[in-house]
N, C-alpha and C positions, 0 to 999 in steps of 0.2 A: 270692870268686867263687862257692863252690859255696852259701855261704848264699845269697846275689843268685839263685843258680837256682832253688833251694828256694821260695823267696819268690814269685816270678815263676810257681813252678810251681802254688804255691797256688792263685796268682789265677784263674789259666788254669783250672784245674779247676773252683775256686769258681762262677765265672762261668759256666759249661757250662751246658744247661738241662735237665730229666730228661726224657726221651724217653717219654712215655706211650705211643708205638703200638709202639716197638720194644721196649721193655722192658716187657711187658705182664703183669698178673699170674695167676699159674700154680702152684699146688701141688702138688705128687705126694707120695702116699703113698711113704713107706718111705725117704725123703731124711734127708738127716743132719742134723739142726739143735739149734741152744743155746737155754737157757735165754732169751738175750737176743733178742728182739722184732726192735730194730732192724737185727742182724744176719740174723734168719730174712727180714725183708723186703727182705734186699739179695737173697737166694739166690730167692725167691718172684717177685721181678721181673726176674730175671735179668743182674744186674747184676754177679751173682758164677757160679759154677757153680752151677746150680739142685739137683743133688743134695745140695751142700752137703759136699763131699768134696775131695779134695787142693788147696784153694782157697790158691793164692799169695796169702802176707802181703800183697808189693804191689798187688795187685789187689783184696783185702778191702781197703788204704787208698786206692786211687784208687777204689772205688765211693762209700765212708762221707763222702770228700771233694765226690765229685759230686753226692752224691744229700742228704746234711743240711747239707754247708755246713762239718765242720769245715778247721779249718787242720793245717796238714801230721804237727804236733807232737805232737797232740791225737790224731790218726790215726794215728801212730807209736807212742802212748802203750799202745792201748788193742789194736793188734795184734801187733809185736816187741815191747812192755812183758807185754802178755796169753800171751801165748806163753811167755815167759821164768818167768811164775809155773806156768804148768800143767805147765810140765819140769821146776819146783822149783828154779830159778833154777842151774840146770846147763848147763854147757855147749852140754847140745842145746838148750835153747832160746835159746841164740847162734847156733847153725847150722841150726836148722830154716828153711826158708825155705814152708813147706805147714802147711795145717791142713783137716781135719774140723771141720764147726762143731760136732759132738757130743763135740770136744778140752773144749768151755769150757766142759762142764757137768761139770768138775772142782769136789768142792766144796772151798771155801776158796782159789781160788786167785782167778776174778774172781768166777763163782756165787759167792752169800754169803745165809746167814738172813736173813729179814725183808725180801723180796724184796716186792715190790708186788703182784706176780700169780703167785707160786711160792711153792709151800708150802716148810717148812724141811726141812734135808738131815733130821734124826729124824723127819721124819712118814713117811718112805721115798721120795718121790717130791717133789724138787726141781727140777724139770725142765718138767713139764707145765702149760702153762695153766690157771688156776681162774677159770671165769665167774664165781664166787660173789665170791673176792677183787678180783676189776675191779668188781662191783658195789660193791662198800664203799668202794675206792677212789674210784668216781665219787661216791658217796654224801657222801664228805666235805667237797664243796664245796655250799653252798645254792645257785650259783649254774649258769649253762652252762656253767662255764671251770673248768678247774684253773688255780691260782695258786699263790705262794710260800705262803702259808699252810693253804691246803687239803692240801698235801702236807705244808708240817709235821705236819698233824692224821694223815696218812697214816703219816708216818716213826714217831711215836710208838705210834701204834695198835697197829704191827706190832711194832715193841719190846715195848710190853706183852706182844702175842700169846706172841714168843719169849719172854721172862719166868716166862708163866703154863707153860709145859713146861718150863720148868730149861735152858733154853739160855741159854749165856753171853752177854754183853752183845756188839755188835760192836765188833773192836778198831780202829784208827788206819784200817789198811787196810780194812777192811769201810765203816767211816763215812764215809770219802773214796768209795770208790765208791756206796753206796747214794745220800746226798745229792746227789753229781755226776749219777749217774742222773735223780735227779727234777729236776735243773735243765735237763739237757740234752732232759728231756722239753719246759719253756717256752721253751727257746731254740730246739728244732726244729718244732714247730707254735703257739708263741707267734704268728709274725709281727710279732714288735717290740715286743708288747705284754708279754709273759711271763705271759699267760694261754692256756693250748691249748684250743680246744673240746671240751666232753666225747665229741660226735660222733667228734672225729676222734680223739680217744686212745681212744675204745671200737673204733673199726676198726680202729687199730693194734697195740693187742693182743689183740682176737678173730680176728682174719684176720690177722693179719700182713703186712699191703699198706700202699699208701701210701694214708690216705686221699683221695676224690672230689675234683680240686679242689689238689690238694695244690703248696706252693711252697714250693721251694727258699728256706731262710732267706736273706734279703737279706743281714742282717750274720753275720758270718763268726765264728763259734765256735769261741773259744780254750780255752788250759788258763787263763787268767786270768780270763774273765769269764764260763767255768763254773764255778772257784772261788767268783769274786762272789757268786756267784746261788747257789751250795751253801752258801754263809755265812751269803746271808738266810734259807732255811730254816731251815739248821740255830739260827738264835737263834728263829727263830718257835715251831722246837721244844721249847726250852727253857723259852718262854712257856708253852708249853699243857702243857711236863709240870710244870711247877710249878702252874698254877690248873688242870689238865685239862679236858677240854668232854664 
């Protein structure tokens, strides 16, 4: 019964549509925000508590359910899962039920090196957005769209980058979440296709909004077929670090 609710409850959420006039977007200086993009634009539209301050776990996963479309598990994973590592996998983060979104820019716990648009923890500043790093990353596709292998060229870049300063490789955990990151990048402004427009990942991580325009992924994103889709990367990667480009 209580899976059947679970499930039923996905859909329900799934299916909501994002409120553009009431959840409208809004920044203020001196609010609490993580490293992560997709969370700052939950707190930025209001979705969450806009300071970005004692934001209940359930509420950071009925917004991430509402607003990108994932499934309940997936939303479970990445806020009681995310929680759990930044307490060090301690009790409190069993009974925490509140977070600061400036909890997550814990490094090593989901923060992690060779971030897309974040410098690494040794440069001192892992945290803050780099226009210059969004530029490279746009850079690496020829075409309008990030795709599976434009971000392979990205995942590797950044490797190198860590490399060339004596940062260690990332481990199990760090390559599940980096690679999942850039999949969940095409499966949330993909629109089915799993290519995002460069427009709308440059507004989603210069402003941290939703981009002009923006729709609720149709299909419903799992821990499976964001696995999928971190798998095709991760071999495209493996392509370009063996012949590099």
């Amino acid at each position: 019964m209580l899976i059947q609710q679970l499930i039923l409850y996905s859909i329900c959420v799934s299916a909501a549509a994002v409120d553009h006039v009431k959840y409208h977007y809004k920044r203020q200086a001196g609010d609490s925000r993580s490293p992560c993009p997709a969370m700052n634009t939950l707190a930025n539209h209001g979705y969450i508590n806009r300071d970005g301050k004692n934001i209940s776990l359930n509420d950071l996963s009925n917004a991430a359910m509402k607003v990108y479309n994932i499934d309940i598990l997936l939303a479970t994973l990445f806020t009681r899962g995310g929680n759990l590592l930044i307490q060090n996998n301690t009790l409190d983060g069993v009974l925490k039920t509140t977070v600061d979104l400036s909890d997550y820019d814990k490094h090593d716990a989901i923060e992690h090196d060779g971030s897309l648009t974040r410098m690494d923890f040794s440069q001192g500043d892992d945290h803050t957005f780099q226009p210059e790093m969004l530029k490279q990353l746009l850079n690496d596709s020829t075409s309008d769209f990030l795709d599976f292998d434009s971000l392979a060229k990205s995942r590797v870049r950044r490797e190198k980058d860590m490399a060339s300063r004596g940062n260690p490789p990332l481990d199990g955990k760090g390559i599940f979440i980096a690679y999942g990151e850039a999949a969940l990048l095409l499966e949330t402004f993909g629109k089915g296709t799993n290519k995002a427009p460069k427009a709308d990942i440059e507004t989603f991580f210069s402003e941290e909004r939703l981009p002009d325009g923006y729709e609720v992924p149709k299909q419903l994103i799992t821990i499976p077929s964001t696995v999928a889709l971190s798998g095709e990367i991760q071999a495209a990667a493996a392509f370009h670090r063996m012949f590099s480009f």
